[in-house]
C-alpha beads as a LAMMPS data file, in Angstrom:
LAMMPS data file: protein, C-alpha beads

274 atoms
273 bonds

1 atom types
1 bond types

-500.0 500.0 xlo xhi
-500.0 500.0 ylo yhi
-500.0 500.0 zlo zhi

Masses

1 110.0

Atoms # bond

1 1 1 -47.718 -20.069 -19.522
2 1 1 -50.052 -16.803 -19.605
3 1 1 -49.920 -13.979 -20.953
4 1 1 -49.740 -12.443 -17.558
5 1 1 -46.888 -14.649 -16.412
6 1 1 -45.220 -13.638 -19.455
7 1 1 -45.462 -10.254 -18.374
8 1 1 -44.134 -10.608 -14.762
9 1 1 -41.337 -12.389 -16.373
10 1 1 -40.713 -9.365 -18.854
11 1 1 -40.547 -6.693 -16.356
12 1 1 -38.572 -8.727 -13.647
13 1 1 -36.242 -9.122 -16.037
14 1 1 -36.484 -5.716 -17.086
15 1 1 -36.137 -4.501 -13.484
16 1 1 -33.185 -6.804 -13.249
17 1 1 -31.229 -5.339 -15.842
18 1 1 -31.615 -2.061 -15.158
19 1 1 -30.324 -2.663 -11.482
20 1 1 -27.150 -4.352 -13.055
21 1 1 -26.896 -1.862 -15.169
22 1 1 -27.138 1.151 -12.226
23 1 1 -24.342 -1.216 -10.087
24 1 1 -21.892 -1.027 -13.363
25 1 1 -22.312 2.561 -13.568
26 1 1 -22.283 3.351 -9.775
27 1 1 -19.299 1.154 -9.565
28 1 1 -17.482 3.433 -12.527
29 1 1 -18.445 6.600 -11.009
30 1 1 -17.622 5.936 -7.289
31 1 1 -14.768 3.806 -7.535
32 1 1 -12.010 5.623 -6.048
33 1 1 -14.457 5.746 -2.879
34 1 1 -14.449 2.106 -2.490
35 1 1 -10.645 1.680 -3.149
36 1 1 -9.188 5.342 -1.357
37 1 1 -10.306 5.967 2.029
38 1 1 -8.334 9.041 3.021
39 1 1 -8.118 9.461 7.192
40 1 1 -7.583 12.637 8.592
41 1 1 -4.408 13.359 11.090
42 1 1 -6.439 12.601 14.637
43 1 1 -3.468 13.394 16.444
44 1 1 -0.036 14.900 16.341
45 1 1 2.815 12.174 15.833
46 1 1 4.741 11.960 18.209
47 1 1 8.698 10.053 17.829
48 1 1 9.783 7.523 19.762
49 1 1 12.080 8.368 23.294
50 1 1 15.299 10.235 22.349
51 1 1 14.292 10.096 18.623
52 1 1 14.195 13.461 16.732
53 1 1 10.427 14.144 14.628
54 1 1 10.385 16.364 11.832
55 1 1 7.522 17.460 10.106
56 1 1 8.110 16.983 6.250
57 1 1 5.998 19.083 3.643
58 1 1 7.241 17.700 -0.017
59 1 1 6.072 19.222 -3.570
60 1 1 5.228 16.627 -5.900
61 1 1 5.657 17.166 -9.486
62 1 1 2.405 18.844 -10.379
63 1 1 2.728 21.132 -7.267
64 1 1 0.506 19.357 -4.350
65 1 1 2.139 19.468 -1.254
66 1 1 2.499 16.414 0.762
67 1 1 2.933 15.903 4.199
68 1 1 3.739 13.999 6.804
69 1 1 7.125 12.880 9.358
70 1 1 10.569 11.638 9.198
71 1 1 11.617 9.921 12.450
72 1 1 15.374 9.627 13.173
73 1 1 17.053 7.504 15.868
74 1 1 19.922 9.044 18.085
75 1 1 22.559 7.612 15.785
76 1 1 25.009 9.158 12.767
77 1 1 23.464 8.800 9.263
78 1 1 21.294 5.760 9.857
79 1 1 19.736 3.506 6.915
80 1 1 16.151 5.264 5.802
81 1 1 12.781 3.317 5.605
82 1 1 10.401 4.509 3.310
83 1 1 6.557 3.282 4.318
84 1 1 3.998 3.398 1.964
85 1 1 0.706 2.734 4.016
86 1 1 -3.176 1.060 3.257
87 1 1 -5.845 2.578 1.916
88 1 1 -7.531 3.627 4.776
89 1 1 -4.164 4.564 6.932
90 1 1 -3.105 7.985 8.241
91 1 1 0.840 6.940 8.247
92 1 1 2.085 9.883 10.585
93 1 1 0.416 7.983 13.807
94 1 1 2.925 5.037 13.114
95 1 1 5.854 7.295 14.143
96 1 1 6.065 6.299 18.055
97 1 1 6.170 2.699 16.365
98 1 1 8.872 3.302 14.098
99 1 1 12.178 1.762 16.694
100 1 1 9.560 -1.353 17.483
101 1 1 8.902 -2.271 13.736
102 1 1 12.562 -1.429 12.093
103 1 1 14.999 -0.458 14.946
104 1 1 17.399 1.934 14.622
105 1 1 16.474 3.061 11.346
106 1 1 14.953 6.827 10.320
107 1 1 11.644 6.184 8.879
108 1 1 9.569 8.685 6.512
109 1 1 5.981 8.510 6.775
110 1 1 4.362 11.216 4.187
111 1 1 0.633 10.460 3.751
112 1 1 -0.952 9.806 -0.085
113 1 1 -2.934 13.464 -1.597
114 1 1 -6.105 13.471 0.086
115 1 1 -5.018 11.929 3.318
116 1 1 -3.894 13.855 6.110
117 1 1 -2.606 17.071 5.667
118 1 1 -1.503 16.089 2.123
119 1 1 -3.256 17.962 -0.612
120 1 1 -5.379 16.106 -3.761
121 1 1 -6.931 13.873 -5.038
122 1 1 -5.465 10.342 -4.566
123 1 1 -5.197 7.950 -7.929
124 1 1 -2.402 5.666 -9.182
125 1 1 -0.958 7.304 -11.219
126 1 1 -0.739 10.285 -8.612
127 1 1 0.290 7.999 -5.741
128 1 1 2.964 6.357 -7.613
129 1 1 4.790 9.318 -8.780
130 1 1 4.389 11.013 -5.278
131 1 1 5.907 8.136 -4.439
132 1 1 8.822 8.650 -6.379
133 1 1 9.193 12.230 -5.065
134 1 1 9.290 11.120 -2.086
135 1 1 11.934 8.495 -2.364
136 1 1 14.107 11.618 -4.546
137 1 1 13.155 14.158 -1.435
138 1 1 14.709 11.349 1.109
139 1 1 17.487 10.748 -1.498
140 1 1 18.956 14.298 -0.853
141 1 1 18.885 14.299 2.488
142 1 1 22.855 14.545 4.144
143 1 1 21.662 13.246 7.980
144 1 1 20.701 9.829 6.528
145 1 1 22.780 6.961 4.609
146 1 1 20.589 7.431 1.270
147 1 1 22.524 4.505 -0.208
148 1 1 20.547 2.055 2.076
149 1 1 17.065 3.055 1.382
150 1 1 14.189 0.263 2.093
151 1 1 10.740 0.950 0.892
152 1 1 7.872 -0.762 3.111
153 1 1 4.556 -1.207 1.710
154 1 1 1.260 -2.338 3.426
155 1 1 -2.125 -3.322 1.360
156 1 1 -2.661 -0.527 -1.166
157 1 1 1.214 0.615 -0.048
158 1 1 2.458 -2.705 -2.153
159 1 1 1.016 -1.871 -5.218
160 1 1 2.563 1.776 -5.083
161 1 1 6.006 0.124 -3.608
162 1 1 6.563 -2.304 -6.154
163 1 1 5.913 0.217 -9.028
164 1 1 8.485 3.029 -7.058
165 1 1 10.945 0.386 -6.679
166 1 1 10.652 -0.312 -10.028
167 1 1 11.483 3.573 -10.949
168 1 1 14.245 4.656 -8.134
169 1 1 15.298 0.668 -6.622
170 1 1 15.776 0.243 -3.095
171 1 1 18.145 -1.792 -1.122
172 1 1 15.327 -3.709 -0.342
173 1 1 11.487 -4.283 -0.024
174 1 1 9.003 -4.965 2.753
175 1 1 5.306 -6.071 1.410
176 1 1 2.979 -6.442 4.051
177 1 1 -0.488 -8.164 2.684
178 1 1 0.722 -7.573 -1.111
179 1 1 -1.484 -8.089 -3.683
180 1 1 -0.751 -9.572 -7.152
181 1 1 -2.999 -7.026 -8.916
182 1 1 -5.723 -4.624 -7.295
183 1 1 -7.971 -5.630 -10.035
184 1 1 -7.523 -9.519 -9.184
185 1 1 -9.000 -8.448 -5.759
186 1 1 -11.928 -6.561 -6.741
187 1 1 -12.476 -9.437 -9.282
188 1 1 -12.664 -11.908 -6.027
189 1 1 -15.051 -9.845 -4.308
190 1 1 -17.002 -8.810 -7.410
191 1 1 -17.331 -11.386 -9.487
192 1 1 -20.806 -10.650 -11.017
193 1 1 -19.539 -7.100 -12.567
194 1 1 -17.000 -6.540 -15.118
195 1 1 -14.473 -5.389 -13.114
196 1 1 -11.535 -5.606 -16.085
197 1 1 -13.448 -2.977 -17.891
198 1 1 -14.438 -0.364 -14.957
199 1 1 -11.009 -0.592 -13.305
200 1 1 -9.078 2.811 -13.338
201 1 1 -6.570 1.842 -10.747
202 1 1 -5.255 -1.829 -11.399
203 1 1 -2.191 -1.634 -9.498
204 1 1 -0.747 -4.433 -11.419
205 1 1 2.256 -5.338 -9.257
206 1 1 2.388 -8.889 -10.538
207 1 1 3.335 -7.489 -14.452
208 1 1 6.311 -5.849 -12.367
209 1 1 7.648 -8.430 -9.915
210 1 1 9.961 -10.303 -12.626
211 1 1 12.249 -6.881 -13.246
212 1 1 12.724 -6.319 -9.432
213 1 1 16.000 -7.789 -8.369
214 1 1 16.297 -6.483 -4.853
215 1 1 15.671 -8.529 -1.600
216 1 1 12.026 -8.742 -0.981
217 1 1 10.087 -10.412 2.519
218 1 1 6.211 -10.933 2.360
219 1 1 4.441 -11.111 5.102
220 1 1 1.059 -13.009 4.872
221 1 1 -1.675 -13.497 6.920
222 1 1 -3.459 -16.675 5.927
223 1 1 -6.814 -15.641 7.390
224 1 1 -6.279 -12.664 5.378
225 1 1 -10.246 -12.166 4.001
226 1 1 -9.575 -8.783 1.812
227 1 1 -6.547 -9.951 -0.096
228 1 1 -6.277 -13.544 -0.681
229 1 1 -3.168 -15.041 0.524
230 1 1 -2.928 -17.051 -3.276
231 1 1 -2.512 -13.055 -3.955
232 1 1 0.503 -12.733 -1.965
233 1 1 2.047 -15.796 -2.992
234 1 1 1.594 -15.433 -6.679
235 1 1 3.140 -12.246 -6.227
236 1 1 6.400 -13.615 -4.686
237 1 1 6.320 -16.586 -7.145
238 1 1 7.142 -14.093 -9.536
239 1 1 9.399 -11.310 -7.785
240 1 1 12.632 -11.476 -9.742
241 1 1 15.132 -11.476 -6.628
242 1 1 15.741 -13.337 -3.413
243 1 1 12.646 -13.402 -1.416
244 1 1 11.692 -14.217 2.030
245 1 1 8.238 -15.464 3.321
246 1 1 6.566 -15.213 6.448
247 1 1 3.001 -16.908 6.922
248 1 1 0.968 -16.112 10.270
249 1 1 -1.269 -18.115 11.076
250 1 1 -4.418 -17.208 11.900
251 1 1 -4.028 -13.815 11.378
252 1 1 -6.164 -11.454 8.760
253 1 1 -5.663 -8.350 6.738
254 1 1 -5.235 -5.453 9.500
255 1 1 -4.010 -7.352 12.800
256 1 1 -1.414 -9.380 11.508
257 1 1 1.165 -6.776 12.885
258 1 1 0.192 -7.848 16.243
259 1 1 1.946 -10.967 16.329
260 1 1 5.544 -10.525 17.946
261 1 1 7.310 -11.855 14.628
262 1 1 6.019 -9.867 12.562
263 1 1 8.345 -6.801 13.320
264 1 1 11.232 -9.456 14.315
265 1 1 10.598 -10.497 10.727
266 1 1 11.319 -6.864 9.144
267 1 1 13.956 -6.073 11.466
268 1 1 15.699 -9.339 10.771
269 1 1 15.494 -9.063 7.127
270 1 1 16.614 -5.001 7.295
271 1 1 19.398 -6.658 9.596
272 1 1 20.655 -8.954 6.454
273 1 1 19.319 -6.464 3.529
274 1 1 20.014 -2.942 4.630

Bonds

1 1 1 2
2 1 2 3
3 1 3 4
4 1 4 5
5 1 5 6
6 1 6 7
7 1 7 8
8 1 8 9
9 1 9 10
10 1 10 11
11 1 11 12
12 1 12 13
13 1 13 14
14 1 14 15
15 1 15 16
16 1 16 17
17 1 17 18
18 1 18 19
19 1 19 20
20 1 20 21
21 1 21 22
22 1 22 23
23 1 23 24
24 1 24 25
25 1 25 26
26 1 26 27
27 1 27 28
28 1 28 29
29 1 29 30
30 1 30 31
31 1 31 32
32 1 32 33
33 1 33 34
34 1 34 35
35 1 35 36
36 1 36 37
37 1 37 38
38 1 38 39
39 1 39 40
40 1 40 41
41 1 41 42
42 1 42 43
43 1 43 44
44 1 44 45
45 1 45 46
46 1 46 47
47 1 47 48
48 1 48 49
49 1 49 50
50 1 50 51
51 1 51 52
52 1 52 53
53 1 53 54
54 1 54 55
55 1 55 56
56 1 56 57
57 1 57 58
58 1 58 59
59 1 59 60
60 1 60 61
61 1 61 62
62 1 62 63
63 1 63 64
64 1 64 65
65 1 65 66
66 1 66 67
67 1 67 68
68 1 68 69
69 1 69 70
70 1 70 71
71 1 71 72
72 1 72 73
73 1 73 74
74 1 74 75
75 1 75 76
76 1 76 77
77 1 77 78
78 1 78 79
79 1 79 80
80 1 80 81
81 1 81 82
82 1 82 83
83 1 83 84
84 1 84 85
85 1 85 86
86 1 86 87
87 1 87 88
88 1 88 89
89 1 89 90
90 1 90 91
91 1 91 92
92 1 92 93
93 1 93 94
94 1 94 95
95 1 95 96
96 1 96 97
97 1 97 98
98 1 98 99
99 1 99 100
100 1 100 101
101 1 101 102
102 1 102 103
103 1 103 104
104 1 104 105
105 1 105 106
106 1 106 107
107 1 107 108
108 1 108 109
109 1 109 110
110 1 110 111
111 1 111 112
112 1 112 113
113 1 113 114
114 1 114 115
115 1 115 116
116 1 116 117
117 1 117 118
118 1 118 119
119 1 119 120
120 1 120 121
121 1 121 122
122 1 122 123
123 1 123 124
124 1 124 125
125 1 125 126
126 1 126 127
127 1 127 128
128 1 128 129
129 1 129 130
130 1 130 131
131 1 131 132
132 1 132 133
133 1 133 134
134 1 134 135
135 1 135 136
136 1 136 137
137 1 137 138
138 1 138 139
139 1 139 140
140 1 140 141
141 1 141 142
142 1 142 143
143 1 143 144
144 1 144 145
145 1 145 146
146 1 146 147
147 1 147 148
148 1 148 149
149 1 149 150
150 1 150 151
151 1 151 152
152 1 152 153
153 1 153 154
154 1 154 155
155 1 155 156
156 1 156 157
157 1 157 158
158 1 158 159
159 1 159 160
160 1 160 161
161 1 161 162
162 1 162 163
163 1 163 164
164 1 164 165
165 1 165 166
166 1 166 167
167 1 167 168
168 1 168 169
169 1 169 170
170 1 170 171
171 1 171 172
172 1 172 173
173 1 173 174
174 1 174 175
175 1 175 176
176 1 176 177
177 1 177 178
178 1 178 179
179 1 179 180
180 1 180 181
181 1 181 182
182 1 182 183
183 1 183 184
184 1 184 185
185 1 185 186
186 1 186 187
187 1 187 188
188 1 188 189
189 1 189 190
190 1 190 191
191 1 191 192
192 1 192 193
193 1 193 194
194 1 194 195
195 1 195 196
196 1 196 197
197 1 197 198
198 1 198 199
199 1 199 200
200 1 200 201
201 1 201 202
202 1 202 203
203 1 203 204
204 1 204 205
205 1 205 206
206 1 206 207
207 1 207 208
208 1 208 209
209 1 209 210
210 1 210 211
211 1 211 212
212 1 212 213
213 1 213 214
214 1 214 215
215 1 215 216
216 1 216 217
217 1 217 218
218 1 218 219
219 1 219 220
220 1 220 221
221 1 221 222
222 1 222 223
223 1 223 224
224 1 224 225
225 1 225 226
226 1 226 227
227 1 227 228
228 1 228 229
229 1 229 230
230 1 230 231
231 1 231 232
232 1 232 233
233 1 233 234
234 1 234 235
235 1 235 236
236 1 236 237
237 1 237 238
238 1 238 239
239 1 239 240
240 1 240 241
241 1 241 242
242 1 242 243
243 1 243 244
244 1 244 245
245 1 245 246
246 1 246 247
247 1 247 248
248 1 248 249
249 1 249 250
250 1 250 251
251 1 251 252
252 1 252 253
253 1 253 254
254 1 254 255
255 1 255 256
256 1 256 257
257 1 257 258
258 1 258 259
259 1 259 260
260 1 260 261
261 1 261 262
262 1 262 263
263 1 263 264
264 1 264 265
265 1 265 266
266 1 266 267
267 1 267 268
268 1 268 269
269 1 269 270
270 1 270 271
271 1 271 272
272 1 272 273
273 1 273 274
């Protein structure tokens, strides 16, 4: 080999490393852009027919204001559903959905800080104990049967669900596309960084699952190409109380919700849980 191949070799490899290196650090520094994709409201909600809308503005503990809607069907003190949305969802436009997905149940729908009309920054830590405000807002509320509260969590929603029902537990859970861990998924997509030491928002909901004895269902979609379905699975292999599985076939991350069963599923379970 010559010295000028030597060379070439050198500074490739020179030129490699510094591009890892920039991808670790851009990856540390912009992180919470690739997992937090806050959506603006596009539209005011709007409730289903003969349902009452209420706009909800809550203070979380370190002052923020969050906001968002709390549906209520036309009956006395129903059962409350708390939804905890994806990263990339504004939750309020759900409302006209709310009597197709869970029936006759009031459903709250206050987006994470940053999204919507919420104030801040979103994080874990931040969107976890919002989360828990939330559920303590609902909690006080005399129109609604607070001792039958379900929390329903979607994508990034899981991991905040699993950790609120660890704090204030629910009658019962809904996981739509859960995730054992948020760092297990960016270690499936990114498997040449190291993602266990950049990670500031694992979302471990798999370290949880054991302690939580209320009903759970999961809903999978096993062409699911964000969060693996072993994902979901592992993380109802460990949840510590009866749980319920449904697999759709053929269906991925964000559409699985078409399919018919998949709100006969959660109103069948809330039916036998709530």
């Amino acid at each position: 080999m010559t010295s000028r191949s030597i060379t070439a070799l050198t500074l490739f490899a020179l030129v490699a490393a510094v591009g890892y290196a920039a991808a670790i650090l851009l990856t540390w520094a912009f992180q919470e852009k690739l997992l937090f994709y806050p959506r603006a409201v596009a539209a005011p909600p709007v409730a289903p027919a003969g349902w009452k809308l209420e706009e909800v503005r809550i203070d979380a503990a370190d002052g923020t204001v969050l906001a968002g809607a709390l549906v209520i069907p036309p009956v006395a003190k129903p059962p409350l559903v708390v939804y905890l949305g994806g990263n990339a969802e504004e939750v309020t436009s759900f409302a006209g959905e709310a009597e197709r997905t869970y029936g006759e149940r009031a459903v709250l729908l206050v987006n994470y800080r940053g999204y919507g009309d919420s104030g801040g920054t979103p994080s874990e830590k931040a969107l976890v104990a919002d989360g828990i405000a939330i559920v303590d807002w609902a909690a006080n509320r005399g129109d609604l049967d607070t001792r039958r509260i379900a929390i329903h969590g979607r994508s990034l929603g899981t991991g905040v669900a699993v950790q609120v029902a660890a704090a204030r537990p629910p009658r019962c859970v809904v996981l739509t596309s859960p995730f054992s861990s948020a760092l297990e998924v960016a270690q499936a997509h990114y498997r040449w960084l190291p993602v266990a030491r950049l990670m500031r928002h694992p979302f471990d909901s798999a370290a949880r699952a054991p302690a939580l004895r209320m009903p759970a269902l999961v809903l999978i979609g096993d062409a699911d190409t964000l969060v693996p379905p072993s994902q979901s699975e592992r993380l109802a292999s460990l949840w510590g109380g009866p749980i319920e599985r449904l697999v759709l076939h053929g269906y991925g991350h964000t559409d699985l919700s078409i399919d018919p069963r998949y709100d006969a599923a959660i109103q069948a379970f809330l039916d036998r849980s709530l």
